[in-house]
N, C-alpha and C positions, 0 to 999 in steps of 0.2 A: 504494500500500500504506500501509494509517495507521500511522504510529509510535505505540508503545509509550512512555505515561509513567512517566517513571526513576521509580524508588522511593525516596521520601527515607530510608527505613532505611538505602539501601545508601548514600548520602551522608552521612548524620549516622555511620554506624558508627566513619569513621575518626577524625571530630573526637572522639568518645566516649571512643574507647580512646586520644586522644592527651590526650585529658585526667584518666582514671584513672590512665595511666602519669604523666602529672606528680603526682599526686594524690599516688600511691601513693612515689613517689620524694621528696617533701616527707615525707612521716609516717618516712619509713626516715633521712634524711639529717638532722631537725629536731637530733637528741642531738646529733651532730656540729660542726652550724653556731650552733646554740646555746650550745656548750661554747666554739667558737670565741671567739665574739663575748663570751663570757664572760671569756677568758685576756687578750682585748684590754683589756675596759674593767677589770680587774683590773692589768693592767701600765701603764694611765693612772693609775687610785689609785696604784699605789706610786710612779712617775714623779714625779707631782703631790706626794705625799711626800715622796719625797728633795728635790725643789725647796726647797719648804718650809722642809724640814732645814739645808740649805745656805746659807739666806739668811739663818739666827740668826748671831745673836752671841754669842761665847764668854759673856757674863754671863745671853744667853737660856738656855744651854745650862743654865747652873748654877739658874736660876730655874726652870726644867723641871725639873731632877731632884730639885731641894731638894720641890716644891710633889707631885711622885709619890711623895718618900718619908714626907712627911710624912702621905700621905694611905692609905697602905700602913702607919703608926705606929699608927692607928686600926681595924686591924684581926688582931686577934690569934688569930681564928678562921676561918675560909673557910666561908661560909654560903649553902651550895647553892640556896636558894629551892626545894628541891623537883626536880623536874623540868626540865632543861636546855631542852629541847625543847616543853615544855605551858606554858611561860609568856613572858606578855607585858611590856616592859619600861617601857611607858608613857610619857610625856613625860620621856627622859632631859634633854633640854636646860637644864632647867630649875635642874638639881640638879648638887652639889659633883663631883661623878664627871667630868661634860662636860667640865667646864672644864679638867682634869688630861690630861696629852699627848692633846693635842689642838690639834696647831699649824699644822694647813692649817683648822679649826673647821666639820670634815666628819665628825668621828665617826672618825675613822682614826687611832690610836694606834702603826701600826708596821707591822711584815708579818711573815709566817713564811714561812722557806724548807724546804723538805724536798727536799734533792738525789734522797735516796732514788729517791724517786716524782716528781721533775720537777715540783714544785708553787710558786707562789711567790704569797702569797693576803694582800691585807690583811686586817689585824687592824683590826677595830672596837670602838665600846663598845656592849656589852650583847648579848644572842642574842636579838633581836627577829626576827618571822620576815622582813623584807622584810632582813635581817643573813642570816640564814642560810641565806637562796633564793640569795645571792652569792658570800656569805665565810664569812670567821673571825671567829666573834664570842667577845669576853672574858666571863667569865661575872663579873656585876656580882657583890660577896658577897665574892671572891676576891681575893688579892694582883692586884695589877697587875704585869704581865708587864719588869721592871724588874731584876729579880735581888737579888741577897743574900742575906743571911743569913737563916735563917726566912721563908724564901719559896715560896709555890706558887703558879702562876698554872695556871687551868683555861681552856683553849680550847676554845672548841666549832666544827664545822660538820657538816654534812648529808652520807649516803652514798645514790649509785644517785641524784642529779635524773638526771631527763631532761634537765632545762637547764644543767645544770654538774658538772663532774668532781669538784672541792673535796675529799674526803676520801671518795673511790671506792676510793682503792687505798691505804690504808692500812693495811689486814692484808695488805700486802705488808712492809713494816715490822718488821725484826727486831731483837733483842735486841743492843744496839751500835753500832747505828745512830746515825747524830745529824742533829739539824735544829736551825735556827736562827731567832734572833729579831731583826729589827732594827730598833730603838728607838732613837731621835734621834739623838745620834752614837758611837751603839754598836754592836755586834754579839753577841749572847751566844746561846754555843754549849752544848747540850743532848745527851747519848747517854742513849740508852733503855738503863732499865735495870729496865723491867716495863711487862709487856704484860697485862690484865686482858683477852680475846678475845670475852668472852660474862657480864656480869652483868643478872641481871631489870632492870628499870627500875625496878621497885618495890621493890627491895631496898637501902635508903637505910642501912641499918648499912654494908653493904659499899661501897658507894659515896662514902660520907660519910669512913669509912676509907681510901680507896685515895688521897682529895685533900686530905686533912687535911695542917698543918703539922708537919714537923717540925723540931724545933728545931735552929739551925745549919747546913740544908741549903737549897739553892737548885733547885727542884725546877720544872716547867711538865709536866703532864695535858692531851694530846688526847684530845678527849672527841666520841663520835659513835657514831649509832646503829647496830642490827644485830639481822638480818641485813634483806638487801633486802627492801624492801616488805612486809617483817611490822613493822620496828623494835620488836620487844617488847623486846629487850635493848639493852643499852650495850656498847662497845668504848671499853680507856681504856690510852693509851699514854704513859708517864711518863719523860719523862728529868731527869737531874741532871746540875748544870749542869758545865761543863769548860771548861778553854781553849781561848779560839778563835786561834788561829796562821794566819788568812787561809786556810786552806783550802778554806772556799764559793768562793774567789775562781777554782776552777779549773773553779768549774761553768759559769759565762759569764754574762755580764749579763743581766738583764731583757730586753735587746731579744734577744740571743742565745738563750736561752728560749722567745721569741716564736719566731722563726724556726724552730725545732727544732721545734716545735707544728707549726706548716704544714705543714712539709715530710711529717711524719709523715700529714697526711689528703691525700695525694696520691689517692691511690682517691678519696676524695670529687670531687677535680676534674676527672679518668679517668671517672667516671658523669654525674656533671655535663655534661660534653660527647657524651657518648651520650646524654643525653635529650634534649637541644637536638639534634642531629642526627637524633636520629627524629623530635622535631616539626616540624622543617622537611621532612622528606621526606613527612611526614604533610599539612601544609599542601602541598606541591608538587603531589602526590597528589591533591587536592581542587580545587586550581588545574586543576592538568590537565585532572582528569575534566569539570570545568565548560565549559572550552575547544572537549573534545572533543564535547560536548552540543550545543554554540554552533553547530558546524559539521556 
């Protein structure tokens, strides 16, 4: 009796579908391993920071501060450039800004923590976008994020990447809230005390208004767009400044952070392991049927 030859449709079917399902499990899983791999190399910047921080000497500490307030002296208006987001900041390196905290000479001036929302992000110079595909970037124009008197500093980051959480959940964020800023060997705490939810982009009276200085207060504006994947408007969250009495210190370190992250995409490594299991059973499948054809 002649055999019948197999039909490679019904051999290719299983490699197909075990590779859509990987396919389609990479496109679902990227935000997540993404975001991940983002929180890490963000907790190596601030790491890398603190180091840094630590290996000054009491007289760097003062040439630091002397050399950000002096350069905060010459600034007695907060000059938006326009569009936080539409502009490019060009060869910072080169010019008086760089060289101002700036003491690992990687563009990282400090970090911001938001217990709130679980965030802990370095602060950069400038909102260039290869800055705010990562981080927090300081909007050049503006005080430097140092404190005092007659002080605002404006932060910016990005809401909704795919590739990074950074100021996702920030209109989680309510009125009394406080975040923090840590700058060389300081810590300076912040409670919101205006939340702006929804301004046009294009509406620079109000915007220009909401981060302007005012005299005597010590003030820092997160500043980021809205709503998802339209960003026609601004969201702009403002606190002044307070005493900080070590209370961040009960939210747990940077590695402890980290840890709290993982633990929380457990589902990611719960699916992760059902894919890998079905494509082995998918490959076994295929072994088999080959086997069984052999004999």
């Amino acid at each position: 009796m002649e055999k019948k030859p197999v039909k490679k449709k019904g051999r290719l079917a299983p490699i197909l579908f075990g590779l859509l399902f990987l396919v389609g499990f990479g496109i679902l899983a990227y935000p997540t391993i993404s975001n991940q791999w983002n929180t890490y190399r963000q907790s190596q910047l601030i790491s890398n920071y603190e180091s840094s921080v630590n290996n000054m000497t009491p007289e760097d500490y003062t040439d630091e501060w002397q050399k950000a307030e002096d350069f905060n002296a010459n600034i007695t208006q907060n000059n938006l450039y326009g569009d936080v987001f539409g502009e490019d900041d060009g060869d910072l390196k080169s010019t008086d800004y760089w060289k101002v905290l700036n003491v690992g000479d990687d563009g990282v001036m400090g970090y911001l923590s938001i217990p709130k929302i679980n965030i802990r992000l370095a602060i950069y110079h400038g909102t260039g976008d290869d800055v705010l595909q990562t981080g927090v970037g300081h909007l050049n124009g503006t005080k430097l994020p140092i404190g005092g008197e007659s002080n605002h500093t404006v932060l910016a980051a990005h809401r909704g990447l795919p590739s990074a959480k950074l100021f996702t959940d920030i209109d989680q964020i309510e009125i009394g809230d406080k975040f923090y800023i840590h700058v060389l060997d300081q810590v300076l705490a912040y409670q919101v005390d205006q939340i702006l939810p929804m301004v046009d982009k294009d509406d620079h009276e109000t915007l220009d208004d909401a981060m302007k200085i005012e005299d005597g207060k010590d003030q820092v504006t997160l500043f980021t767009c809205t709503p998802y994947g339209v960003n026609s408007h601004r969201l702009l969250v403002r606190g002044t400044r307070v005493a900080y009495n070590g209370e961040e210190e009960a939210t747990g370190s940077v590695a402890d952070s980290m840890l709290h992250s993982i633990q929380n995409y457990y589902m990611l490594y719960l699916i992760l392991g059902i894919a890998v299991t079905v494509l082995l059973i998918l490959i076994m499948k295929v072994v088999s049927g080959r086997k069984q054809r052999k004999k």
